[in-house]
C-alpha positions as MATLAB code, in Angstrom:
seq = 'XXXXXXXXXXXXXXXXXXXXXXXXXXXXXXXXXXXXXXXXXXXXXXXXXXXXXXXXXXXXXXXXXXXXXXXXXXXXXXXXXXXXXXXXXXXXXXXXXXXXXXXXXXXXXXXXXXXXXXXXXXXXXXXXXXXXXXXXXXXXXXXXXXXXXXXXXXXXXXXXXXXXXXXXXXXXXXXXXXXXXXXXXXXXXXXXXXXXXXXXXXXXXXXXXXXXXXXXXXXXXXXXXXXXXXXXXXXXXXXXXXXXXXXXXXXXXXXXXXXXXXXXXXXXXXXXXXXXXXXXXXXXXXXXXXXXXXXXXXXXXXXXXXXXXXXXXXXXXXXXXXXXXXXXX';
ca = [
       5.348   39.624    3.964;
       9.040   37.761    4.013;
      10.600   36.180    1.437;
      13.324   33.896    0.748;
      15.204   33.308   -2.485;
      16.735   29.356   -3.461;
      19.429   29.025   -5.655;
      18.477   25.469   -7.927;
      19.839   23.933  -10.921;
      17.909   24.719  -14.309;
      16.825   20.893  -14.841;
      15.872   20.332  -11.171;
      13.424   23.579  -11.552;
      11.698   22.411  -14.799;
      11.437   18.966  -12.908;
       9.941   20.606   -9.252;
       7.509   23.075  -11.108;
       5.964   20.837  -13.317;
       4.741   20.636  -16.742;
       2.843   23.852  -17.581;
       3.575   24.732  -13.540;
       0.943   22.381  -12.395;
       3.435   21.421   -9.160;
       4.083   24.707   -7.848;
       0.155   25.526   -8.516;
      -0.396   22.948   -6.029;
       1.729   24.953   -3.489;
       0.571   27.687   -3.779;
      -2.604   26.522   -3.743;
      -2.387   24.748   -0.700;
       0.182   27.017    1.430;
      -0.817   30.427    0.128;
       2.964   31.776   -0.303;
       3.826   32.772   -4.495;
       6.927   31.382   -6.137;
       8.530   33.456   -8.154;
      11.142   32.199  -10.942;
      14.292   34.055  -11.897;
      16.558   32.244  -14.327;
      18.193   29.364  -12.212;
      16.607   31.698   -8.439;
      13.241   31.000   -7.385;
      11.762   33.464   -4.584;
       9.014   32.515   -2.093;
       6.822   34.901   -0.868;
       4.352   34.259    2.236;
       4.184   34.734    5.684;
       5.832   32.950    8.693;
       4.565   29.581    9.529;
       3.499   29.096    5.565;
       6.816   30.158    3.738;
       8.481   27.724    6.308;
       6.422   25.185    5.003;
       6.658   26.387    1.677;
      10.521   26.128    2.117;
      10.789   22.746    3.573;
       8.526   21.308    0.526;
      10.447   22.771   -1.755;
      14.165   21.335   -0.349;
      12.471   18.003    0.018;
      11.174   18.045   -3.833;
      14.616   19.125   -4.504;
      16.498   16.117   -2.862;
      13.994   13.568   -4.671;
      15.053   15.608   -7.750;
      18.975   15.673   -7.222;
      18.493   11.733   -6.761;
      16.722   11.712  -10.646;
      13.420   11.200   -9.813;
      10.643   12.196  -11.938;
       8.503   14.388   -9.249;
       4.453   13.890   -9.525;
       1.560   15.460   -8.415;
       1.062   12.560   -6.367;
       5.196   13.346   -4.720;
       3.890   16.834   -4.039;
       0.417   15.939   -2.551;
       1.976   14.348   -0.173;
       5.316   15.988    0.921;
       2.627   18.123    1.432;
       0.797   16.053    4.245;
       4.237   15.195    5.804;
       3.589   16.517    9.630;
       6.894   16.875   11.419;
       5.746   14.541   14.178;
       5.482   11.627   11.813;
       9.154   11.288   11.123;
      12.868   12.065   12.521;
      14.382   11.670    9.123;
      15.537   14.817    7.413;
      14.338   13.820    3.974;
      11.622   11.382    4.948;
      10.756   11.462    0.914;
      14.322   10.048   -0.294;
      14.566    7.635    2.428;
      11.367    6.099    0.918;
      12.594    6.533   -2.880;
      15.959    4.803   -1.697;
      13.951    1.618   -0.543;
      14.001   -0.556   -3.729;
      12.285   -4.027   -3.258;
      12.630   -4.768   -7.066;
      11.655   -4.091  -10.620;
       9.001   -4.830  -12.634;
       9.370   -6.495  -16.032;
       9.634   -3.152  -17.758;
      11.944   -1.736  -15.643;
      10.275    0.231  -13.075;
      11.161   -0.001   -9.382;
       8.529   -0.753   -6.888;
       9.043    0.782   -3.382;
       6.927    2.567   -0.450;
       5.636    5.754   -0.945;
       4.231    6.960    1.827;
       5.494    6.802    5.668;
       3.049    3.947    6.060;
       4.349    2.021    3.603;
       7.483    1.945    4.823;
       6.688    0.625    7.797;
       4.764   -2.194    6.471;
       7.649   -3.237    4.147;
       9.804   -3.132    6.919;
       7.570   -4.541    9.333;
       6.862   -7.490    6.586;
      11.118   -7.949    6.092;
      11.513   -8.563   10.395;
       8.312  -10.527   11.219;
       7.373  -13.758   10.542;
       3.690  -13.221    9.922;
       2.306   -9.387    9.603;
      -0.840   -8.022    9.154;
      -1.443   -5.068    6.783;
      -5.492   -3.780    7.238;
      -6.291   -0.424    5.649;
      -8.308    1.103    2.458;
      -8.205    0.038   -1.228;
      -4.879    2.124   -3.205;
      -2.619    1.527    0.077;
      -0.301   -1.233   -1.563;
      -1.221   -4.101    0.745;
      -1.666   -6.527   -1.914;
       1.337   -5.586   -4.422;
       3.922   -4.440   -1.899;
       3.610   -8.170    0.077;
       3.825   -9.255   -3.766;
       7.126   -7.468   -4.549;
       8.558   -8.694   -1.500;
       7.790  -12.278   -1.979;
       8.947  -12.347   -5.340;
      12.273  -10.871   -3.958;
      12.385  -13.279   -1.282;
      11.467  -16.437   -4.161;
      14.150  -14.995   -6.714;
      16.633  -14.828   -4.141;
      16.358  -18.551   -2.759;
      15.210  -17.148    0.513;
      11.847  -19.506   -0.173;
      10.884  -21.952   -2.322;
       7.520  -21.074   -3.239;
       4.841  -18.373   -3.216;
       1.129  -18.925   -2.685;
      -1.561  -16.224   -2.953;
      -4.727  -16.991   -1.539;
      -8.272  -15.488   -1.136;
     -11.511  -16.057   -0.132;
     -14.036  -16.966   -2.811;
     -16.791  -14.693   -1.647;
     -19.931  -13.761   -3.516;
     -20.222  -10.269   -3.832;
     -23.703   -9.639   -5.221;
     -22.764  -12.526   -8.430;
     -23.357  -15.951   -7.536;
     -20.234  -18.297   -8.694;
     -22.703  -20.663  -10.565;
     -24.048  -18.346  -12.774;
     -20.266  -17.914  -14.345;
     -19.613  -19.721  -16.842;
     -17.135  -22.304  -17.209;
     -15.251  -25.170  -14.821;
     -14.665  -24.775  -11.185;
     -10.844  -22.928  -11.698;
     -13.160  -20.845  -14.641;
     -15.611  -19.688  -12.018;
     -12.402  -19.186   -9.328;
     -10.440  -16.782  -11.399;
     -12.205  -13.669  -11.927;
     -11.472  -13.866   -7.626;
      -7.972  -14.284   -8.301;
      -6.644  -11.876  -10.920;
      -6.092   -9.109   -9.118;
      -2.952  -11.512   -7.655;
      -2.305  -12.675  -11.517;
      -1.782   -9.055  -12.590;
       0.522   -8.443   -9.562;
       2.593  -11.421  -11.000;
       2.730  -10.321  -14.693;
       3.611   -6.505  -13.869;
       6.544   -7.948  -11.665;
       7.543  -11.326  -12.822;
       6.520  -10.993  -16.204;
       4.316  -13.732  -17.899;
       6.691  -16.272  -19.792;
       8.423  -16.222  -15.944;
       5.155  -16.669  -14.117;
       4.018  -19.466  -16.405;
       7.202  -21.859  -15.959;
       7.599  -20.969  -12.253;
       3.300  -21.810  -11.902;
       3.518  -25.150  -14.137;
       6.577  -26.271  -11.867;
       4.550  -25.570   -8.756;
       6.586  -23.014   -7.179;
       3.932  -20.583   -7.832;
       0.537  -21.668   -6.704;
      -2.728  -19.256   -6.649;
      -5.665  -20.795   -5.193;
      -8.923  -19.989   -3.073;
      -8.385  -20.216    0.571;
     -10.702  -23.296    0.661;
      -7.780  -25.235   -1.185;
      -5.221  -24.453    1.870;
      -7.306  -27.012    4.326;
      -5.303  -29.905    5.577;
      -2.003  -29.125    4.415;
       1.146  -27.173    6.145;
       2.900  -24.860    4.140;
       6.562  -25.218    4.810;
       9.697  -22.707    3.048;
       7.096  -20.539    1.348;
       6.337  -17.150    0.790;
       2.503  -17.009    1.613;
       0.012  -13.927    0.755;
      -4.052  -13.918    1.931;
      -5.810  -11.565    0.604;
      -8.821   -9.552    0.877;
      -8.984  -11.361    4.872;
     -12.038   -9.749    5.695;
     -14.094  -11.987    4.042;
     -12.600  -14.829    5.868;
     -14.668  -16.349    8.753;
     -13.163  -17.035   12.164;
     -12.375  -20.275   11.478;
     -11.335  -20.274    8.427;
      -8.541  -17.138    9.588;
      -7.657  -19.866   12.318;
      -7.331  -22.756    9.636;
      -4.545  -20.919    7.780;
      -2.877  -19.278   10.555;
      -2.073  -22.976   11.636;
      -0.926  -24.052    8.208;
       1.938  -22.045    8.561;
       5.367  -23.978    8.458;
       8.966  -23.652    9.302;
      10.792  -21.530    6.905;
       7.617  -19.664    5.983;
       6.482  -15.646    6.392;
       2.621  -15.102    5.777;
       1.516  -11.404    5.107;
      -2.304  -11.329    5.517;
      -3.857   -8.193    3.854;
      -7.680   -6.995    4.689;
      -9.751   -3.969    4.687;
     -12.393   -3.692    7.319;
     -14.766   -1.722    5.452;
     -15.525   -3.665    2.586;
     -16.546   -6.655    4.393;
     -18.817   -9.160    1.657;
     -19.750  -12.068    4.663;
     -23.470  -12.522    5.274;
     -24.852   -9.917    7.363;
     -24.229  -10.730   11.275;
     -21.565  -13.306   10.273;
     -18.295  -12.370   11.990;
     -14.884  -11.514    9.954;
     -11.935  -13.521   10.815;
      -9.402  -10.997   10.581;
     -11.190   -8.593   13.345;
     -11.208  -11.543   15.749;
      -7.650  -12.582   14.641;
      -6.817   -8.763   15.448;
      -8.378   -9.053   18.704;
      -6.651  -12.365   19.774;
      -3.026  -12.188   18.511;
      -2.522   -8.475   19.599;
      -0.067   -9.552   22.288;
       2.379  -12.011   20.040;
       5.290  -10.082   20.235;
       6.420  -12.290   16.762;
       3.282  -10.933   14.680;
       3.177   -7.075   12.753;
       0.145   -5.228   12.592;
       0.303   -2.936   10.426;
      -2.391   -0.229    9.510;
      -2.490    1.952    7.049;
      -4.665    5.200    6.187;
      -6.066    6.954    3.256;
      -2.764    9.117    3.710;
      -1.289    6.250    2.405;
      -3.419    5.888   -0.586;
      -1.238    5.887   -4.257;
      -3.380    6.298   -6.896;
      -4.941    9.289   -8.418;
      -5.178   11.769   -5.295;
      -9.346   11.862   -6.323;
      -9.547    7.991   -4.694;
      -7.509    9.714   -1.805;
     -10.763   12.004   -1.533;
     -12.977    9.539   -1.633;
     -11.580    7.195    1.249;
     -11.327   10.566    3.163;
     -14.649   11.347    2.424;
     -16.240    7.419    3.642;
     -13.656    7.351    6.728;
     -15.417   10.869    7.494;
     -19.209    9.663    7.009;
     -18.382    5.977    8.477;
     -16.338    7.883   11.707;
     -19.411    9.648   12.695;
     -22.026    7.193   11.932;
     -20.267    4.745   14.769;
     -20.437    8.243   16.865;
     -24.396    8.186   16.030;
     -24.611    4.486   17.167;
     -22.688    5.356   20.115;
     -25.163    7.683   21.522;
     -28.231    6.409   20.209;
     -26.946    2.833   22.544;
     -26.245    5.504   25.380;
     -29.610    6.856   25.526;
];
């Protein structure tokens, strides 16, 4: 068994181990090596491959620490998963905690997390539309959100509009109560609280009453063209060919449209066809459109939803292999 001893700051050890340890736990968990603390020297204990491991995951958590940042389970979890063939960068974890798109209301920046991530933000900032398609907890949604409030605040466009699909999803709309916009809404807030936790409400109201903000079902975007805007469609799976075509041609000069979909949570009628699989299929070639797909590596919230979307990509993977051979034979 080798060891190696690190020689780390007293506040940047109580902020890598963890509250009660529950960070290195993970480690040593995970890598089998033992981490030994001795007043401001920590010694790692394993063999080959793992203490290497054990080594770079610890420098890495140090450099997010050195930079102030509050390390997580979630921060650990995943410098974890880092493979070196994903990334070049030295410290693949700071470049992402450098990447501020903005603040929330109470202060809080919002940036990629994960490797993924960071290529969708940037693939979003060069291209004029981009696809994002991947699992619930990736960030699709609120990342395209932080960006286009960025891009709004900054004069870069003159107004957002969030869109979605009003698809039944077991609930028929006329059993809700209320007006048309009543029935609409519950199909919308997922967008409002994007705009609340980022713009803050009192902001959100003026900048929606003066039309600069508009959220509306996708229905609503027929027969218009949406010039010097900042455009968001959500939840695209549950678009229908045409309608994906419909407001891929509203887009205007001046404009950048982020379309955000997961293919496995499809609500159409059975055999009906989703209009962001075909669109995937037919604009693969436009050099001047970003596809972007992300995994459940790239899933933020608690590391148990992580699990999960492992778990269905798992079941899901080999139920298309059972297909596959039951069509063969």
């Amino acid at each position: 068994m080798a060891e190696i001893s690190l020689a780390i700051p007293e506040k940047d050890l109580r902020n890598i181990f963890g509250e009660f340890d529950s960070h290195v736990k993970i480690l040593e968990n995970t890598l089998g090596v033992d981490f030994v603390l001795r007043g401001d020297e920590v010694k790692l204990e394993g063999d080959g491959e793992k203490l290497d491991k054990a080594q770079k995951v610890f420098n890495e958590l140090y450099e997010l620490s050195k930079r102030g940042h509050d390390i997580t389970d979630s921060d650990v979890s995943y410098a974890l998963s880092l493979d070196s063939t994903q990334t070049t960068d030295e410290h693949p974890l700071v470049t992402l905690d450098s990447d501020i798109i903005c603040h929330t209301v109470s202060g809080k920046p919002v940036k990629p997390k994960t490797l993924g991530q960071k290529e969708y933000v940037d693939t979003i900032r060069k291209r004029m539309i981009t696809f994002g398609v991947g699992p619930a907890g990736t960030g699709k949604t609120y990342l395209a959100m932080a960006i286009g409030i960025t891009a709004f605040m900054h004069e870069e466009v003159e107004r957002i509009i969030l869109t979605r699909p009003a698809i039944e999803a077991g609930e028929k709309l006329g059993f809700l109560p209320g007006d048309l916009q009543s029935k609409i809404d519950p199909y919308l807030r997922p967008l409002y609280d994007a705009l609340y936790q980022i713009m803050g409400a009192e902001t959100f109201q003026r900048n929606m009453e003066k039309g600069a903000i508009e959220v509306a079902p996708l229905a609503y975007m027929r027969g218009r063209t949406l010039d010097n805007a900042f455009i968001i469609l959500d939840e695209a799976q549950n678009t229908t060919p045409a309608q994906m075509k419909m407001f891929l041609t509203r887009i205007g000069f001046g404009s950048r449209a982020v379309i955000t979909g997961d293919a496995t949570q499809k609500d159409l009628a059975p055999g009906t066809q989703s209009g962001l699989d075909v669109a995937l299929r037919v604009l693969r070639r436009v050099d001047e459109i970003g596809v972007v797909k992300l995994t459940g590596a790239d899933v933020v919230r608690h590391p148990l939803v992580q699990k999960i979307v492992k778990a269905y990509e798992e079941y899901e993977n080999k139920a298309k292999t059972g297909r596959k051979r039951k069509e063969r034979r």
